[in-house]
Every structure is written in C-alpha cells, then in structure tokens.
N, CA, C and O atoms as a GROMACS GRO file, in nm:
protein
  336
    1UNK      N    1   0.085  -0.117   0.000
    1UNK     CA    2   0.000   0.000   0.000
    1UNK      C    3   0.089   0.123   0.000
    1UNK      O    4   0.196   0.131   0.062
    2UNK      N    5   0.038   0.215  -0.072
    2UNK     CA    6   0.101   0.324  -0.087
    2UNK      C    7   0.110   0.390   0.025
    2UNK      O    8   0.016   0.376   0.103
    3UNK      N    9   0.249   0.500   0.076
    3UNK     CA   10   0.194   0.582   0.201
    3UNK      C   11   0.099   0.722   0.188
    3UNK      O   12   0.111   0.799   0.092
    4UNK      N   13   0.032   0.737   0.263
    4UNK     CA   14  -0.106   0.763   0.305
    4UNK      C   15  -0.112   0.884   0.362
    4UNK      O   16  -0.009   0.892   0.430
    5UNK      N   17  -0.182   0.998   0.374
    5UNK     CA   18  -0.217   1.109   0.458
    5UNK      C   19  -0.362   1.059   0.588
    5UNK      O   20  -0.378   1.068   0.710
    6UNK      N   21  -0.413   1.025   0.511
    6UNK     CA   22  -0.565   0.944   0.562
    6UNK      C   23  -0.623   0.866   0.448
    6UNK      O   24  -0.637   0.893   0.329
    7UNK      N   25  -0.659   0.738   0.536
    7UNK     CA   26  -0.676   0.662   0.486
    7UNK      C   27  -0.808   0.585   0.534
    7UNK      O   28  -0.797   0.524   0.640
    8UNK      N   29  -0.930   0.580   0.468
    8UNK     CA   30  -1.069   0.535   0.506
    8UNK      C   31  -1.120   0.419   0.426
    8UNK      O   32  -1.148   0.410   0.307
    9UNK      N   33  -1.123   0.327   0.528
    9UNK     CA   34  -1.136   0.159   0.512
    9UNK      C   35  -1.307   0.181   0.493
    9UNK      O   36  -1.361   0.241   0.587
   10UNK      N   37  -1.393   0.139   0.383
   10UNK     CA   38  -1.452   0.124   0.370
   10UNK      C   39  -1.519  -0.024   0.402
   10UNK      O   40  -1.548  -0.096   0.306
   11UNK      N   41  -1.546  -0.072   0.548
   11UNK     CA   42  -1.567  -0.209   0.534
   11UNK      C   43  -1.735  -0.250   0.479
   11UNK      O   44  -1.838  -0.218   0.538
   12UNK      N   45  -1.727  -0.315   0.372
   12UNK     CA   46  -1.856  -0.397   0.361
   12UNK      C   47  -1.848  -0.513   0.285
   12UNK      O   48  -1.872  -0.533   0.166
   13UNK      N   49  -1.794  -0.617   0.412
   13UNK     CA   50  -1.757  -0.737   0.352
   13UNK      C   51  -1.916  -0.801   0.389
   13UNK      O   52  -1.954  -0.903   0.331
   14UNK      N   53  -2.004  -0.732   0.492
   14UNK     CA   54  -2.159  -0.821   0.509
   14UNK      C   55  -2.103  -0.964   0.585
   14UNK      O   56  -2.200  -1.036   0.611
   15UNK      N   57  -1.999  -1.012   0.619
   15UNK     CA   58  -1.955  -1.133   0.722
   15UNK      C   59  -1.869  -1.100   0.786
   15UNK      O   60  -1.768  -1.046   0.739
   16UNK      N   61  -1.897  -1.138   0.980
   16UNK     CA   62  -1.763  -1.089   1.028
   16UNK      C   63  -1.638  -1.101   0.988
   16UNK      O   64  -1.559  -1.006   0.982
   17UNK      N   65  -1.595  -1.296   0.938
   17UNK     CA   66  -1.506  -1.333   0.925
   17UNK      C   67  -1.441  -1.226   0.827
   17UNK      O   68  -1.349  -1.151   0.860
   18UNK      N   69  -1.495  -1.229   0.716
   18UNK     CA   70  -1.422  -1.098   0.613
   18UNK      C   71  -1.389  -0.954   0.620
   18UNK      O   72  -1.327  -0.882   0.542
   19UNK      N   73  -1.471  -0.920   0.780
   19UNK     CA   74  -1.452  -0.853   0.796
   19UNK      C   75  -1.267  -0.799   0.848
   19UNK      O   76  -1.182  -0.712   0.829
   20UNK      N   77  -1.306  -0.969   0.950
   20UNK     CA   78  -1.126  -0.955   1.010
   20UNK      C   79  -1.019  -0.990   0.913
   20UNK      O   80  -0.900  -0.966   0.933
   21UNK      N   81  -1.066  -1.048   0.811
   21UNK     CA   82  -0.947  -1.089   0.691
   21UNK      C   83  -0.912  -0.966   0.655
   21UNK      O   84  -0.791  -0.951   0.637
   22UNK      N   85  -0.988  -0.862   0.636
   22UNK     CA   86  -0.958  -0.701   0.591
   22UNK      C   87  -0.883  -0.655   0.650
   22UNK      O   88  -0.788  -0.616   0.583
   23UNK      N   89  -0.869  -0.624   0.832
   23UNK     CA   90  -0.841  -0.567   0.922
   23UNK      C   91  -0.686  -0.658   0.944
   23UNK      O   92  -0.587  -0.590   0.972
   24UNK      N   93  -0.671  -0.795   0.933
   24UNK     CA   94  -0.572  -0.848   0.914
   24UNK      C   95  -0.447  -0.826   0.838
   24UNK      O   96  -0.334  -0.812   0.885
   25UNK      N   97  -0.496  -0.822   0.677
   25UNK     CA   98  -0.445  -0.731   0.582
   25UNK      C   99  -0.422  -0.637   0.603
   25UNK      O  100  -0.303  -0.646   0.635
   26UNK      N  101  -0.450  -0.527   0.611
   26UNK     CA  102  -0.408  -0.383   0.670
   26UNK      C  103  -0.373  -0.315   0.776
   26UNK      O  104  -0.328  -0.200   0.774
   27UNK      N  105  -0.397  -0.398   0.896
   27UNK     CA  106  -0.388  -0.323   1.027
   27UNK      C  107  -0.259  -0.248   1.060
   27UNK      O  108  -0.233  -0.155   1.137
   28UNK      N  109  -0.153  -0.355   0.938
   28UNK     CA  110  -0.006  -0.260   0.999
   28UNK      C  111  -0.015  -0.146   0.906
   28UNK      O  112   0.087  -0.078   0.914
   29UNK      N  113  -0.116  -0.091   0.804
   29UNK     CA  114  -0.115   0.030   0.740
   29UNK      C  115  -0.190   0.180   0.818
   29UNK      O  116  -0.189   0.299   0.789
   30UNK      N  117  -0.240   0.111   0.911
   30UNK     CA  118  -0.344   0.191   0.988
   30UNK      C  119  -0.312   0.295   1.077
   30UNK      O  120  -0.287   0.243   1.186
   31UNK      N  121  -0.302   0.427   1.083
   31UNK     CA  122  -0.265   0.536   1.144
   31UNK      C  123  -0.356   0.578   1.182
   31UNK      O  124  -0.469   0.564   1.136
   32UNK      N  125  -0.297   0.683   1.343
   32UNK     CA  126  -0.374   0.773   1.401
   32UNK      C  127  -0.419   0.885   1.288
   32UNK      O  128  -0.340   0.948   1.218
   33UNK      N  129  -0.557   0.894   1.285
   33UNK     CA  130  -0.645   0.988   1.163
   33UNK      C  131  -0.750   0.916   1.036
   33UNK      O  132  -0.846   0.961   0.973
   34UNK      N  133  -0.702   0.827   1.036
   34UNK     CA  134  -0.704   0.728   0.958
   34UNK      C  135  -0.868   0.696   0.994
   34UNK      O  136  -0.897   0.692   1.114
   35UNK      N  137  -0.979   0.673   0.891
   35UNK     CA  138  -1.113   0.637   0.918
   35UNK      C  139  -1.182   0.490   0.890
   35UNK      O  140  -1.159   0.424   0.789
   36UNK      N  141  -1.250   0.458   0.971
   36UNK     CA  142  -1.303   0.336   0.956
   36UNK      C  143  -1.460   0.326   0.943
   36UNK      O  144  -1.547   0.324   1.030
   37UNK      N  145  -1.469   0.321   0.795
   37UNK     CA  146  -1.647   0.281   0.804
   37UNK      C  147  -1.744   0.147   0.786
   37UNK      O  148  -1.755   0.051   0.710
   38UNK      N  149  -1.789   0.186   0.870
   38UNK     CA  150  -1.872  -0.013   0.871
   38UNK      C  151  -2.034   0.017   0.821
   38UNK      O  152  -2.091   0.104   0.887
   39UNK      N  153  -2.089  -0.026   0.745
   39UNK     CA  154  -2.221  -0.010   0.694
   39UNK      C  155  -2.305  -0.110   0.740
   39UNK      O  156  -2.407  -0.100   0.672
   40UNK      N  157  -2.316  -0.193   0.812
   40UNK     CA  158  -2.372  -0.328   0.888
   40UNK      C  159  -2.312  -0.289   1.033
   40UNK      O  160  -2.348  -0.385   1.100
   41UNK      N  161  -2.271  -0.240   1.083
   41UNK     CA  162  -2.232  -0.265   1.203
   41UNK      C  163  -2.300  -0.329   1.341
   41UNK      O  164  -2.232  -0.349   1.442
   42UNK      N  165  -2.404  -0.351   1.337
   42UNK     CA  166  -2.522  -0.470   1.389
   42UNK      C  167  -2.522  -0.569   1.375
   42UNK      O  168  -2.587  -0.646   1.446
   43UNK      N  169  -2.441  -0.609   1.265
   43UNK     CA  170  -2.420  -0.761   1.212
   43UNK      C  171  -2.300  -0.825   1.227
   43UNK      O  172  -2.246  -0.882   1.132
   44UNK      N  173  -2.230  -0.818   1.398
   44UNK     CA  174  -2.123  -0.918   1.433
   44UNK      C  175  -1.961  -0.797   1.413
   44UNK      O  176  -1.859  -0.818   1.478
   45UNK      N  177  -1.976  -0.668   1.305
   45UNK     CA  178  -1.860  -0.600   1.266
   45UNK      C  179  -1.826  -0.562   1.422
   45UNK      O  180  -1.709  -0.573   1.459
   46UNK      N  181  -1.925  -0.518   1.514
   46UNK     CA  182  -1.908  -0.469   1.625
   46UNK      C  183  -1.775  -0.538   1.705
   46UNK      O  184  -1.679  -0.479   1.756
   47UNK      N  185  -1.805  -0.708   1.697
   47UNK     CA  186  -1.724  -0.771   1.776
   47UNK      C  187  -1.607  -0.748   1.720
   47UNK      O  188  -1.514  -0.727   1.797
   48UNK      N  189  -1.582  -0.747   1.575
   48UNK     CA  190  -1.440  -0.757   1.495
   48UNK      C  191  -1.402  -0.629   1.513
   48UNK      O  192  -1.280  -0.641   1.531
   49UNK      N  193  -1.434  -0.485   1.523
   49UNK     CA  194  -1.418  -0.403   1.570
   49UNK      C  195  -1.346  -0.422   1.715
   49UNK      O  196  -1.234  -0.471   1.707
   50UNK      N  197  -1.380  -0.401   1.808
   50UNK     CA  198  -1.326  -0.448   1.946
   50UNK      C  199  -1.236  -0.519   1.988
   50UNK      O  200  -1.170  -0.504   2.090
   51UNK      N  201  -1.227  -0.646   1.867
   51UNK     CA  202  -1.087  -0.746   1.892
   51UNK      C  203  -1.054  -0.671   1.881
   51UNK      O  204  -1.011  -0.601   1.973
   52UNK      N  205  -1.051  -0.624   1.693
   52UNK     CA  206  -0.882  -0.565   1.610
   52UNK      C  207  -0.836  -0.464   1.786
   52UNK      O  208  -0.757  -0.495   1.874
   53UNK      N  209  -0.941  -0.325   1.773
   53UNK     CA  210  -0.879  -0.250   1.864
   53UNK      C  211  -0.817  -0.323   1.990
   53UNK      O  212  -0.738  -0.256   2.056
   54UNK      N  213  -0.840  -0.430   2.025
   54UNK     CA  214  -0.777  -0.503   2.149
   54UNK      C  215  -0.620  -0.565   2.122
   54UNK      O  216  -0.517  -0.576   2.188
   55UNK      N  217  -0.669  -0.600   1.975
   55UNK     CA  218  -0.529  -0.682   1.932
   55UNK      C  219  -0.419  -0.572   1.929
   55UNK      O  220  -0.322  -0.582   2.004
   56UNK      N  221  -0.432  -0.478   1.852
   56UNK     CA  222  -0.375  -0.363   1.782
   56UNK      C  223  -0.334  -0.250   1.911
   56UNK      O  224  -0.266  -0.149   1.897
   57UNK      N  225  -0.371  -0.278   1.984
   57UNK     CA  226  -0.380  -0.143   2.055
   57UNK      C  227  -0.425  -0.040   1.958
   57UNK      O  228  -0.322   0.017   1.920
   58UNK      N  229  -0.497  -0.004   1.916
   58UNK     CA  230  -0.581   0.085   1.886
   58UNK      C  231  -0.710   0.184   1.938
   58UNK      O  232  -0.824   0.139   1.949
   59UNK      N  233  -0.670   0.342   1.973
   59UNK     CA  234  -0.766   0.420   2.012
   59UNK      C  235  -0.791   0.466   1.917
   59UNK      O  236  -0.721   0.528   1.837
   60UNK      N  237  -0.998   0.413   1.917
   60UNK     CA  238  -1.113   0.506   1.829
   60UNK      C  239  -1.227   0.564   1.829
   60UNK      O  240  -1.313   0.507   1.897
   61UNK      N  241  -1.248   0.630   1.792
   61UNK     CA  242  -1.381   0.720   1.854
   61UNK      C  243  -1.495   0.762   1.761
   61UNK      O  244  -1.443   0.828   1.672
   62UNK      N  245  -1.607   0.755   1.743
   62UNK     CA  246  -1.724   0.731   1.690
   62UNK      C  247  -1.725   0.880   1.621
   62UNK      O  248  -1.707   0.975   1.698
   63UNK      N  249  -1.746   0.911   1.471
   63UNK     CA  250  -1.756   1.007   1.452
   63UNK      C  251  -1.879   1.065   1.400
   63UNK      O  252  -1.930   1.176   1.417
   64UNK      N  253  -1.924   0.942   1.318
   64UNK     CA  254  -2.078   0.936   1.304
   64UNK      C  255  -2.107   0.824   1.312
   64UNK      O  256  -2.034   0.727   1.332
   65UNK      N  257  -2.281   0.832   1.288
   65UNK     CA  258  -2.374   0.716   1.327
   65UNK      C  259  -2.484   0.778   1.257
   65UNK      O  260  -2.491   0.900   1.248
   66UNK      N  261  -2.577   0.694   1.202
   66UNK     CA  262  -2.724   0.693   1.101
   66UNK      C  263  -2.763   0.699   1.202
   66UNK      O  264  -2.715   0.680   1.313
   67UNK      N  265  -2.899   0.740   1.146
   67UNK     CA  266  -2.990   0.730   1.225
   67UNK      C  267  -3.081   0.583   1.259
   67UNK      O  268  -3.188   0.573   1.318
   68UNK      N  269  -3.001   0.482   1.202
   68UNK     CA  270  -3.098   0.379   1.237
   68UNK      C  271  -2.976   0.278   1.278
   68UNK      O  272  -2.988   0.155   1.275
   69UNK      N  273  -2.874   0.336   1.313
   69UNK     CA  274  -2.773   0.299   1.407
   69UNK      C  275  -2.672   0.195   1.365
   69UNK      O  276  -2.578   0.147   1.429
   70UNK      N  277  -2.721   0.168   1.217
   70UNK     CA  278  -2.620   0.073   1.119
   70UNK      C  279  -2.508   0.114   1.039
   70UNK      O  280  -2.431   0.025   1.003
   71UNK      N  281  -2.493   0.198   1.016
   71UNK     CA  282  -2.371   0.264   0.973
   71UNK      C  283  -2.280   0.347   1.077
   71UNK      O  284  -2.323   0.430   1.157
   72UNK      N  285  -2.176   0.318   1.063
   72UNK     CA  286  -2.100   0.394   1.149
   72UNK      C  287  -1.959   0.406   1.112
   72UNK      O  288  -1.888   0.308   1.084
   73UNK      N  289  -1.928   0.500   1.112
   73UNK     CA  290  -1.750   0.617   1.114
   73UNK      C  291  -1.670   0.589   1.240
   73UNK      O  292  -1.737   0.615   1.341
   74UNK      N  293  -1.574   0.555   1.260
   74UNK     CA  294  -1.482   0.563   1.338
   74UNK      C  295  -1.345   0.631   1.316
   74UNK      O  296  -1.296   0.612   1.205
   75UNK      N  297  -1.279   0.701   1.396
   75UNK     CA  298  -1.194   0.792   1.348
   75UNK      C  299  -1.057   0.689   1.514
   75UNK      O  300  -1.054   0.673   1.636
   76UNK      N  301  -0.962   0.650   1.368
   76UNK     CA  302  -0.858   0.622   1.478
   76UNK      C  303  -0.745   0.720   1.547
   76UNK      O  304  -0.655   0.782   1.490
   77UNK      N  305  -0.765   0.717   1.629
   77UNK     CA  306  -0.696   0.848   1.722
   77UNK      C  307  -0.562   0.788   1.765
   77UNK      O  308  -0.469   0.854   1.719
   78UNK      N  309  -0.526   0.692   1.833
   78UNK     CA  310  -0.376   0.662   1.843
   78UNK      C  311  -0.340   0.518   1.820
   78UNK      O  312  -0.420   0.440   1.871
   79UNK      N  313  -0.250   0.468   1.762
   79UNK     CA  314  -0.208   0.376   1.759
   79UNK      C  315  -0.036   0.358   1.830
   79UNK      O  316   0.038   0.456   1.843
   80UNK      N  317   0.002   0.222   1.869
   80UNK     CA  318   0.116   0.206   1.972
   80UNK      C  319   0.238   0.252   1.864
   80UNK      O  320   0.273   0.202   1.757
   81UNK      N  321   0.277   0.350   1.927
   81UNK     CA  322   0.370   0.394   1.857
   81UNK      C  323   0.384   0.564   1.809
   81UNK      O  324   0.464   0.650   1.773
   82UNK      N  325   0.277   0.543   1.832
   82UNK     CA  326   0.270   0.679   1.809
   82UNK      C  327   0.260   0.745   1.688
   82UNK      O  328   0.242   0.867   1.684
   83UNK      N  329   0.275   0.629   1.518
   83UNK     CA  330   0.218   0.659   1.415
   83UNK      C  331   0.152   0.818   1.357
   83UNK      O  332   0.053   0.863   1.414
   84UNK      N  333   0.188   0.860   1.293
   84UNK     CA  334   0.132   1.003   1.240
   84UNK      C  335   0.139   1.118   1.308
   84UNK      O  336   0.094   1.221   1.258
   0.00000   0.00000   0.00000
C-alpha cells in the first residue's frame, strides 16, 4: 500500500469473518487519523471491531452514526507507537 495522509477503510464485507481478513491485511497500514467505516455494524462488525482495537492497541472514537444505528464512522486516534 502506498503511504497515506488518511486513509478510510470502507468495510462492507456483510460477514464478520471478512470482515477480520480485511483488518488483518491492513492493520499494519493503519494510522492515528485514519477512518473506519462499517455499513452493517449490527451484524457481528461490532465484535471484529473491538478485537482488532484489542489486538492492535488501537484508540477510536465514533464520529458518526445513522440514524438507524447501522452505519457507522470511526476515526482512529492513536495507535502504539505513536504513528502520524
């Protein structure tokens, strides 16, 4: 992957598992600023969300949300290391 200013993961793999094959793939590209959007997020992304950030040490914070609470923005704020 090319290097990046910001970089917004569009996830809509619609299965967790694919979800984490994504997050697997890329996680060492992933910087503080860097956006994460999930369009299902009701459907299991939640949990794969929560590992990665557990695995990763990753701090993120909700930037938006629909109104019917299935889509959602996350904005990564720090990663170990201090990245960006």
């Amino acid at each position: 992957m090319p290097e990046h200013d910001r970089l917004l993961m569009n996830l809509d793999a619609d299965v967790a598992s694919s979800t984490t094959t994504v997050f697997t793939h890329l996680a060492r590209h992933v910087r503080a600023g860097d956006l994460l959007y999930f369009d299902e997020f009701q459907h299991g992304e939640h949990r794969v969300l929560i590992d990665c950030v557990s695995q990763h040490g990753w701090t993120v914070e909700p930037v938006a949300v629909s109104t019917s609470h299935a889509k959602w923005l996350f904005e990564v704020i720090s990663v170990p290391g201090g990245a960006r």
